[in-house]
C-alpha positions in Angstrom: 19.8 -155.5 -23.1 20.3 -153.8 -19.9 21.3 -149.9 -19.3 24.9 -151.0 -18.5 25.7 -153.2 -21.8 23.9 -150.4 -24.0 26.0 -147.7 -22.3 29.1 -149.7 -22.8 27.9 -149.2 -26.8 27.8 -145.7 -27.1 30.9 -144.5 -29.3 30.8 -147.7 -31.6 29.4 -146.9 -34.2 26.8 -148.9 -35.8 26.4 -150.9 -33.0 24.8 -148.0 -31.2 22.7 -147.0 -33.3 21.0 -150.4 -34.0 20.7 -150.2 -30.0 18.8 -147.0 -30.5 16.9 -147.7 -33.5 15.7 -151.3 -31.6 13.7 -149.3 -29.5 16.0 -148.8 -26.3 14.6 -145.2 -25.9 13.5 -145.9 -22.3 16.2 -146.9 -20.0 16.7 -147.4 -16.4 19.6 -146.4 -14.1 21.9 -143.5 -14.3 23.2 -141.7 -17.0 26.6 -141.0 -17.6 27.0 -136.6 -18.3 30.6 -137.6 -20.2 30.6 -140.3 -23.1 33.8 -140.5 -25.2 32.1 -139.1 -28.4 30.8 -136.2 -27.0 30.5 -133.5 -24.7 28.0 -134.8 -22.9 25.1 -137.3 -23.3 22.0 -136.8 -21.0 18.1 -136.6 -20.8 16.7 -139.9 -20.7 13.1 -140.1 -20.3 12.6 -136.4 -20.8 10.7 -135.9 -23.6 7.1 -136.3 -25.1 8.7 -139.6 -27.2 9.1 -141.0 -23.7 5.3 -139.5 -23.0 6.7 -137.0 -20.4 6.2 -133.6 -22.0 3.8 -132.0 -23.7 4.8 -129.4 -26.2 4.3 -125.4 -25.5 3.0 -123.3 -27.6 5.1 -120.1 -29.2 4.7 -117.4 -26.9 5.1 -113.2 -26.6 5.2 -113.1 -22.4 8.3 -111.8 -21.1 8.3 -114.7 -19.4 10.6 -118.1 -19.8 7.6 -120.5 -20.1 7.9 -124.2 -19.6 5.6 -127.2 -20.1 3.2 -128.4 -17.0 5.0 -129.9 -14.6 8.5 -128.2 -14.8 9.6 -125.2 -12.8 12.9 -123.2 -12.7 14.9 -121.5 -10.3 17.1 -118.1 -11.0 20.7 -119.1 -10.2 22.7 -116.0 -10.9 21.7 -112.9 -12.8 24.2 -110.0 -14.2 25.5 -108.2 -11.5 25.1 -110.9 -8.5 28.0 -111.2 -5.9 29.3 -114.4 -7.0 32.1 -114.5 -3.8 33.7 -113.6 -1.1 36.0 -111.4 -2.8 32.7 -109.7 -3.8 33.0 -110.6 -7.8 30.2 -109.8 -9.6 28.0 -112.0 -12.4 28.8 -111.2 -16.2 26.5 -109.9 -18.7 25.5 -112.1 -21.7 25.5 -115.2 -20.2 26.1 -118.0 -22.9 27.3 -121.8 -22.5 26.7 -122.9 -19.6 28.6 -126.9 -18.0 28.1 -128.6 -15.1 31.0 -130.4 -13.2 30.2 -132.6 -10.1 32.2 -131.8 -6.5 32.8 -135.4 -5.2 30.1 -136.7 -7.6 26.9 -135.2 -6.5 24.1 -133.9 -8.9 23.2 -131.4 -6.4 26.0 -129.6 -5.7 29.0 -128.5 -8.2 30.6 -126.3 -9.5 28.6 -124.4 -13.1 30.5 -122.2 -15.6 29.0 -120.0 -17.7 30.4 -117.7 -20.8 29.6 -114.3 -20.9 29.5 -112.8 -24.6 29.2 -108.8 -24.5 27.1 -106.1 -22.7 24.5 -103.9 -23.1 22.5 -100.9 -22.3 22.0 -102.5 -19.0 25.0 -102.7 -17.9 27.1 -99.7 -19.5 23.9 -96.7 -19.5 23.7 -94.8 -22.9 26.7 -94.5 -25.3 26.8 -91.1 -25.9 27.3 -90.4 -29.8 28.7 -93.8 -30.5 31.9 -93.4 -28.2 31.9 -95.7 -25.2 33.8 -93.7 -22.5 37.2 -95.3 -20.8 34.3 -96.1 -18.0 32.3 -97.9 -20.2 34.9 -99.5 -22.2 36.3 -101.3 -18.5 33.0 -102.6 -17.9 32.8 -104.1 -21.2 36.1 -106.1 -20.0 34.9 -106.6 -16.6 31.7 -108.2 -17.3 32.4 -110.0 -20.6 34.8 -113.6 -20.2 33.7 -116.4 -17.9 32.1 -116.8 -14.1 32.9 -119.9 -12.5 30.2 -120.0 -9.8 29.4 -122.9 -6.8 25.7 -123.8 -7.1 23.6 -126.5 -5.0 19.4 -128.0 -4.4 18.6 -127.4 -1.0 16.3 -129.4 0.8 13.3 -127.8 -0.5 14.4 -128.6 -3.7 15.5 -125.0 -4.7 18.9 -124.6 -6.7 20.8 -121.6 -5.2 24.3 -120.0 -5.9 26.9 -120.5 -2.8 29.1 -117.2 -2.7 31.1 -118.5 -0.2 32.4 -121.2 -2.7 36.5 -121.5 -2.6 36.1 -122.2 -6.1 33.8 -119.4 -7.4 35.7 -116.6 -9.5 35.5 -114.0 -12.2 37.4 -114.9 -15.4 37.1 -111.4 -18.2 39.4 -108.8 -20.0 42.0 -108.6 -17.3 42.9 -111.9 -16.6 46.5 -113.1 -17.8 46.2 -116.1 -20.6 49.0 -118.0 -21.9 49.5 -118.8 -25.8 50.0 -122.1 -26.7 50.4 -123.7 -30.1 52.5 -122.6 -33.8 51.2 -118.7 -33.3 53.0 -118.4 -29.6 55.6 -115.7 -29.4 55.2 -115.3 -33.5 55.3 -111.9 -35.1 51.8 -111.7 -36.0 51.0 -111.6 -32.4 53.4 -109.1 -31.8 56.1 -112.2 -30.1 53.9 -112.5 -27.2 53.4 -115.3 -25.0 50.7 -114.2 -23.1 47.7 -112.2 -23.6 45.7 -110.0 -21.8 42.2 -111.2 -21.1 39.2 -113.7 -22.6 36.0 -111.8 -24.1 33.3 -111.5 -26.1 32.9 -115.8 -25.1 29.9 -117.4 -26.8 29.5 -120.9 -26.4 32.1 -123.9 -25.6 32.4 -127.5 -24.9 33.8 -130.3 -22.1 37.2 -132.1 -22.6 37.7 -135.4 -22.3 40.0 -134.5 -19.2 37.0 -132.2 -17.6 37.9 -128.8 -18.5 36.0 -126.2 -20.1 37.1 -124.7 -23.8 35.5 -121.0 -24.1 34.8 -119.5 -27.4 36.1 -115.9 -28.7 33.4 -115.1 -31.2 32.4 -111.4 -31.6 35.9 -109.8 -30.4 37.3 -107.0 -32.7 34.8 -104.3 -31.4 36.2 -104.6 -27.9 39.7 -105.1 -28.5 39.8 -102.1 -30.4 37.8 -100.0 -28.3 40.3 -101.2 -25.3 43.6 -100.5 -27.9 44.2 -104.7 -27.3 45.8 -106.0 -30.1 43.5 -107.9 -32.5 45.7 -110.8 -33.1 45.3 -111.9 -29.3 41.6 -112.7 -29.8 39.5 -114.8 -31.4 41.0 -118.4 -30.3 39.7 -121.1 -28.0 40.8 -120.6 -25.0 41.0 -123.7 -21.7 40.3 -123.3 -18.2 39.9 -125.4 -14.9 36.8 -124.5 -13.1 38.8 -126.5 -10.0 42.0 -125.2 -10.7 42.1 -120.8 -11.3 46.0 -121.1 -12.4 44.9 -123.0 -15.5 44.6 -120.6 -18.5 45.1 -121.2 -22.1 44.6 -119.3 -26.1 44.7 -122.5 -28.2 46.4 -121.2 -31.3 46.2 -124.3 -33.3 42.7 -124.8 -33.4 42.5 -121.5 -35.5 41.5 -118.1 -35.1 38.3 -116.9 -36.2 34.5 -115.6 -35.0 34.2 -119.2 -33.1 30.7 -120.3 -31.5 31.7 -123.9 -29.6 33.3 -127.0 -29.8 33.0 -130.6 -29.4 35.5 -133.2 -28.8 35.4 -136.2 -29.8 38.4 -139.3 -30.5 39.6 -140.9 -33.8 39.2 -144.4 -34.4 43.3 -144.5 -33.5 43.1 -142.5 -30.2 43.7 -138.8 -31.2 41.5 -136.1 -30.5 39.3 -134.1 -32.6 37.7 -131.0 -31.8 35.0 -129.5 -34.1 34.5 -125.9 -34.5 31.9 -123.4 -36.2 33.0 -119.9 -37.2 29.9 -117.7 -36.6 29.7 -115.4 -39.8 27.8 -115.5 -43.4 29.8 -117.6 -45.3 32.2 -119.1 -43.3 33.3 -122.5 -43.0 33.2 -125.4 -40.9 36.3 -126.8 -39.1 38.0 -129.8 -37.3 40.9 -130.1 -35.7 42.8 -133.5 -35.1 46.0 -133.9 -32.7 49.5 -135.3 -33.5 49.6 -137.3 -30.6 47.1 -139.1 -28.5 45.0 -139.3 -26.1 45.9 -141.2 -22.9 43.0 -140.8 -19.6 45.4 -142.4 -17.0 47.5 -138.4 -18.3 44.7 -136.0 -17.3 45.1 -132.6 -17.7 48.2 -133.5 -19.5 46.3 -133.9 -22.4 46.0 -130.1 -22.7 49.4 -130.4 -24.5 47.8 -132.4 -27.3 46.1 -129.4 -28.4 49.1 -127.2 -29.6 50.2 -130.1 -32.0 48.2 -131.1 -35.0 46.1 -130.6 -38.4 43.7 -128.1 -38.6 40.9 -129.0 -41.6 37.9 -127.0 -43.3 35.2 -128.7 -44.6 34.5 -128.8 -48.4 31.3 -129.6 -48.7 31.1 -130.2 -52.6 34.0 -132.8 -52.7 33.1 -134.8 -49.7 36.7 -133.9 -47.7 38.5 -132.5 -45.5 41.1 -130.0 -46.5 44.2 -129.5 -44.5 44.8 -126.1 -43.4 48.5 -125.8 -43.9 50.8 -123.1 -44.9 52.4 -125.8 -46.9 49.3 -125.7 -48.8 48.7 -122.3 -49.0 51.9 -121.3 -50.2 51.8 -123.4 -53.5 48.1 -122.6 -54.0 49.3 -118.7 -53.9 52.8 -119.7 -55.6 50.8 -120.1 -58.7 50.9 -117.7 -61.1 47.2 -117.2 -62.3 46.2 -117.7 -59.0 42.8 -115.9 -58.0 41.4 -114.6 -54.4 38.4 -116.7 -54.1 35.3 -114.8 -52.9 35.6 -113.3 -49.1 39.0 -113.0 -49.5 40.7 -109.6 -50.3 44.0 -109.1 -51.5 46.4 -109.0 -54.8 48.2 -112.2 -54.8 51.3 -110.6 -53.9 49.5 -108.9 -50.9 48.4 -112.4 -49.6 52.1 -113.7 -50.1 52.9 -111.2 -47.7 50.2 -112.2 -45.3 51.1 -115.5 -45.3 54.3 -116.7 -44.6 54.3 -119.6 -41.9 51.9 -121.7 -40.0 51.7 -118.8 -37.4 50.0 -116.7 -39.9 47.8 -119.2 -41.2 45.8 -120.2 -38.1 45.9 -116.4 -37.0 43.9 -115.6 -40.5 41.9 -119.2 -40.9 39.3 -117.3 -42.2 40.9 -116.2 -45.4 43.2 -119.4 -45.6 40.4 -121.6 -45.4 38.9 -120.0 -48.6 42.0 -120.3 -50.3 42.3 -123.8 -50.0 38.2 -124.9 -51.0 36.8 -124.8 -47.3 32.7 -124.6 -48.6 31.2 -120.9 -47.6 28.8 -121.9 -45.1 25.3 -120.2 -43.5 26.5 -119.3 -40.1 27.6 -122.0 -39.1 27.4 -122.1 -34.9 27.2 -125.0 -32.6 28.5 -128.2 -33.2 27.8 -131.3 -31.9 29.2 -135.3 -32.0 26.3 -137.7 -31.7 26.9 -139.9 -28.7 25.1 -143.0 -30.2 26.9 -143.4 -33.9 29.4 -140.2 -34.1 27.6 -138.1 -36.9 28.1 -134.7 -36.4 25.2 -132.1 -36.1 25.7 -129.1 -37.2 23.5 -125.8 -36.7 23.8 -123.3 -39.6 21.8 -120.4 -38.3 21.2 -118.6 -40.9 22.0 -116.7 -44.1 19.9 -113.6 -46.0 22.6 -112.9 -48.1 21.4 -116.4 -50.3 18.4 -116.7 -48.9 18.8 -119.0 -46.1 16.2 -117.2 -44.0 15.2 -120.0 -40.9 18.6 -121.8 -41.3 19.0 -125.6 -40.8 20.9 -128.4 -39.0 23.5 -130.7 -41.3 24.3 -133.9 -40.3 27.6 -134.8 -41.1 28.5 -138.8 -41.8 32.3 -139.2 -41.5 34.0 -142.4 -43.9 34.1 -145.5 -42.2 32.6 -143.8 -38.3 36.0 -142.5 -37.7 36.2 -138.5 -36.7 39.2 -138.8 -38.0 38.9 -139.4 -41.7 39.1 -136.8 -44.2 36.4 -137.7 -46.6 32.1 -137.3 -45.1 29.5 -137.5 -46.6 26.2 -134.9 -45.2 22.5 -134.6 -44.8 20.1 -131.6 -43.8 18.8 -133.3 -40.9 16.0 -131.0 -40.3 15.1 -126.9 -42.2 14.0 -124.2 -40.4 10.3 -122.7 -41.2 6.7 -123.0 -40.6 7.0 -126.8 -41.7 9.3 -127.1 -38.3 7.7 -124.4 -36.6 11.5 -123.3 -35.5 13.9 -120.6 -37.1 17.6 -119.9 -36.6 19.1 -122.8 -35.1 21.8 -122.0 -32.8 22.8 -123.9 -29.6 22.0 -127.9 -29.5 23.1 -130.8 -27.0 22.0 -134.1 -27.0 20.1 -136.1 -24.4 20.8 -140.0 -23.3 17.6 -141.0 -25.6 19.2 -139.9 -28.9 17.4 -136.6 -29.2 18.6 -133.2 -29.9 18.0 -130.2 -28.1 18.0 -127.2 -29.9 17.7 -123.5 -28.9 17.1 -120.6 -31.4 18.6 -117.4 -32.4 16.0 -114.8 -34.0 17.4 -111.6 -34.1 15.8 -109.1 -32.0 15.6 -106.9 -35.5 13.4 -109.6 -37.4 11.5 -111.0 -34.1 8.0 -110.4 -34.5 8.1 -109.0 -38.1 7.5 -110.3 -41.3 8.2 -114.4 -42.3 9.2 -114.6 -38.3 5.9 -113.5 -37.1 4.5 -116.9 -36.5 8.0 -118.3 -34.3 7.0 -115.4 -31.7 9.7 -115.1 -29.3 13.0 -117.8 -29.4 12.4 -120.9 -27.5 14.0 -124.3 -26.7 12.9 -127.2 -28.8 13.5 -131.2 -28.5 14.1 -133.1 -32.1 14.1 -136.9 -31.9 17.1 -138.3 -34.3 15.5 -141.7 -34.4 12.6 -143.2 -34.4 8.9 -142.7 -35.6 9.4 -139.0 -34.6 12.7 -138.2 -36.2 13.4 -134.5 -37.6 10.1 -133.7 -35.6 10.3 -130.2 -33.1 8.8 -129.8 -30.0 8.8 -126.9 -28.0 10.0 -127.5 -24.6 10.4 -123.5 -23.4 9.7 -120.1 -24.8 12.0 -117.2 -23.8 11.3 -113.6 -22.4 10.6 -110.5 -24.4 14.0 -110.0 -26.7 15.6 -113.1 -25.2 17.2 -116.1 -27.0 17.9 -118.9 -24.9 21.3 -120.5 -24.4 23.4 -123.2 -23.1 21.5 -126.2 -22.6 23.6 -128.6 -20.0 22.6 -131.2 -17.9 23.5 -132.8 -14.9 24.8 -136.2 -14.6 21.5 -137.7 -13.6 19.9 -135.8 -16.2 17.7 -134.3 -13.1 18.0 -130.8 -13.6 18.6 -128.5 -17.1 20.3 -125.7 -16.7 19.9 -123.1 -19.6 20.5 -119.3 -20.1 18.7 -116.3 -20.8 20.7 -114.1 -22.9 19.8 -110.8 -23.2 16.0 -110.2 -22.6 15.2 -106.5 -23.1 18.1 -105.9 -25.6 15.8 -103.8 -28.0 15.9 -100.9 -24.8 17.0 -97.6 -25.7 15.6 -95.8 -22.5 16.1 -97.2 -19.1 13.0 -95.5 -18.1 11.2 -97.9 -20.1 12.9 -101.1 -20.6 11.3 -103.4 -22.9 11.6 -106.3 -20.9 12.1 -106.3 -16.2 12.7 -111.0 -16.5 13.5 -112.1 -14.1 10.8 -110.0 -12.4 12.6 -109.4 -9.5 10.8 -107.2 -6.5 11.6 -103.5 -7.2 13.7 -104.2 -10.2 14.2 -101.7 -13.1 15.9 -103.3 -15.3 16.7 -106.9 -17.2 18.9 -109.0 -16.6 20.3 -111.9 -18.1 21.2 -115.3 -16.4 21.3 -118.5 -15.4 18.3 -120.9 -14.6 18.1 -124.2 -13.4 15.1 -126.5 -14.7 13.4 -129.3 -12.7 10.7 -131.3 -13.1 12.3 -134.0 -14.9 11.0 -138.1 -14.5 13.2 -140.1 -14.2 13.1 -144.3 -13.5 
């Protein structure tokens, strides 16, 4: 079977994973970075299965440390003039997507989520209390940076600031509500809202934009005297086109991590969704209408119209998250509050009284109905060879769900549609994995996943996650002889958890983040970590690196 007939598999189901399974891990050609399962679907040939990598050991440099043979260039770092207009670099730099100008893999344009700040950027807090100052920065350097980046002819990825494209999106910038919450009471009848922060991770439409995740919000929006209601949504941009802003209200408000997108066997689109908190549940929401490529960007639209669900873990199904629903499970009379949900009954009655309400408090609604309390449940991902869904469920002391795990959801009959699954743990953290805290994953073009972790900066180093060192970046094979097996491809600097794994089309170059190394500093006289070890530097900073050293053919 050639490269061109197994591609033309991918997104069928059972035919491509008997492509896989058959041994068709090496493959010739070039990889597509889009598939219509998934997000993305890279990294052929780039792995120790294929022979091309051998494994790192855990690490306490404060350095990012690869295997032999692969190198990495710093593409931005916090506080970098990004343009022209002389726009700097965000702190917390998350989720990171490539997109191709005019098709090249060596030039295009890179967007990159920034999730909050630190001591680094804002100084000291004096007694708690950020001052107006420090607040502004907080909105300034949190959001999105759309950036221009290109390989020279030495081989060297830089960042072009004089990019028509490159540009700041943060806590100023003008969004516009879509979806049943738009102009409702809960959000105080606005249309529009003031700014994206606090952005963790995010995912690639089918029509090449970017969705942006709200995870961590309330903190800021307070601080700032922004109304809570306005954050906490997915939101859309156009890294091509800087008019193109969006809050998703239908897909749910709540601490959100990513998404993936992905079609039903009948043409509508489904986006999967983890809300980052102890307990919480997992989500998926499916469109009304759908999905047409010859529309483009018109697709957007789909997004304001459809059925949220959570998943129930116990039953098998997914429950719709309706205000239908909701209402005559609170209409009873000895109706309870589940667990993680406060309120009388007649207090919740009051909190919920249309669909407006319900995705603005998914959290709670979600319990209501069954949704299954989940271990931190943060990226998502569709498989692009047989449409399982991985799932990445960080972690959970409170039930002693210590080194977390990754769940592999099985929908009924391969459609990402249906509302009954089945699941797996696909692989545990621990010493038997030699991983902990799953967070971030993406897939590669030869099945396997690649997963980054998320050890505290409070527990690194300490106690059961002495022998895991610092976080790293570790390939897991989802087929074959070395299924469920990790391998550490990187290690990340002192206090550092890497971030963002994303190809580019011809799988060439990895780019990945470095989220905040030196976080444990209290005095910038002695910062705990200087990556990326730039001459006469003084302080951290986080960023944006691009990984080469990949064979390929």
């Amino acid at each position: 079977m050639d490269r061109r007939t197994f591609l033309s598999y991918l997104g069928t189901g059972a035919a491509a994973l008997a492509a896989a399974s058959a041994g068709l891990g090496v493959l010739e050609g070039k990889a597509s970075a889009m598939s219509p399962t998934a997000d993305h679907l890279f990294g052929f040939k780039t792995n120790k299965v294929s022979g091309y990598f051998e494994p790192i050991q855990a690490s306490k440099e404060d350095q990012l440390l690869l295997p032999k043979g692969y190198r990495y260039d710093v593409v931005a770092a916090f506080d970098d003039v990004i343009n022209a207009a002389g726009e700097k670099f965000g702190q917390g730099s998350d989720y990171n997507a490539y997109f191709p100008i005019d098709g090249s893999n060596t030039r295009g344009l890179l967007v990159n989520n920034h999730e909050y700040t630190n001591i680094f950027a804002l100084g000291p807090v004096k007694d708690g209390k950020k001052s107006k100052e420090q607040t502004d920065k907080d909105l300034y350097y949190q959001g999105m940076s759309v950036i221009e980046v290109f390989q020279d002819d030495k081989g060297t990825w830089k960042m072009d600031t004089t990019s028509k494209h490159a540009r700041r999106i943060n806590g100023f910038t003008k969004f516009e509500f879509t979806g049943p919450a738009k102009g409702s009471a809960i959000l105080k009848n606005a249309s529009t809202a003031q700014g994206t922060f606090a952005n963790c991770s995010g995912g690639v439409t089918l029509w090449n934009t970017v969705l942006s995740c709200e995870e961590n919000f309330s903190e800021l929006a307070t601080e700032a005297g922004l109304p809570l209601t306005h954050y906490g949504w997915v939101v859309e941009i156009d890294p091509f086109d800087g008019s193109f802003l969006k809050k998703h209200t239908a897909l749910g408000r709540f601490n959100h991590e990513n998404t993936a997108m992905g079609l039903t066997a009948d043409g509508r689109v489904v986006v999967y969704m983890g809300d980052d908190k102890k307990d919480a549940c997992v989500y998926k929401f499916v469109t009304k209408g759908k999905y047409v490529p010859a529309s483009g960007r018109q697709n957007s639209e789909l997004l304001a119209d459809g059925t949220l669900y959570v998943a129930n873990l116990k039953s098998g199904k997914w429950v719709a998250v309706t205000y239908e629903a909701l209402s005559k499970v609170i209409g009873d009379a000895k109706f309870k509050a589940p667990a993680g949900v406060k309120g009388t009954r007649e207090e919740l009655q009051r909190m919920f009284q249309s669909q407006a309400d319900v995705v603005t408090n998914v959290h709670e609604a979600a319990l209501i109905l069954g949704g299954t309390p989940t271990d931190r449940p943060e990226d998502v991902e569709i498989s692009p060879f047989d449409n399982t869904v991985f799932i990445s469920h960080t972690n959970n002391d409170n039930h002693g769900n210590i080194h977390g795990h990754i769940t592999r959801i099985f929908e009924k009959g391969n459609d990402l549609g249906a509302t009954e699954f089945d699941f797996e743990i696909f692989i545990a953290g621990g010493r038997q994995s030699g991983f902990s805290s799953p967070d971030n994953l993406a897939f590669d073009s030869n099945g396997n996943l690649w997963v980054v972790t998320d050890i505290s900066t409070s527990s690194m180093h300490k106690g059961v996650h002495t022998s895991f060192m610092n976080n790293g970046l570790f390939v897991v094979p989802t087929h074959g002889a070395a299924k469920a097996q990790a391998m550490q491809f990187a290690s990340a600097p002192t206090d550092a958890e890497l971030t963002g794994p994303f190809f580019t089309p011809d799988e060439r170059t990895l780019f990945l983040s470095v989220q905040h190394p030196g976080e444990n500093t209290t005095d910038l006289a002695k910062p705990t970590s200087l990556w990326p070890h730039r001459q006469g530097d003084t302080k951290a900073r986080c960023g944006v690196v691009a990984i080469s050293g990949f064979k390929l053919g």
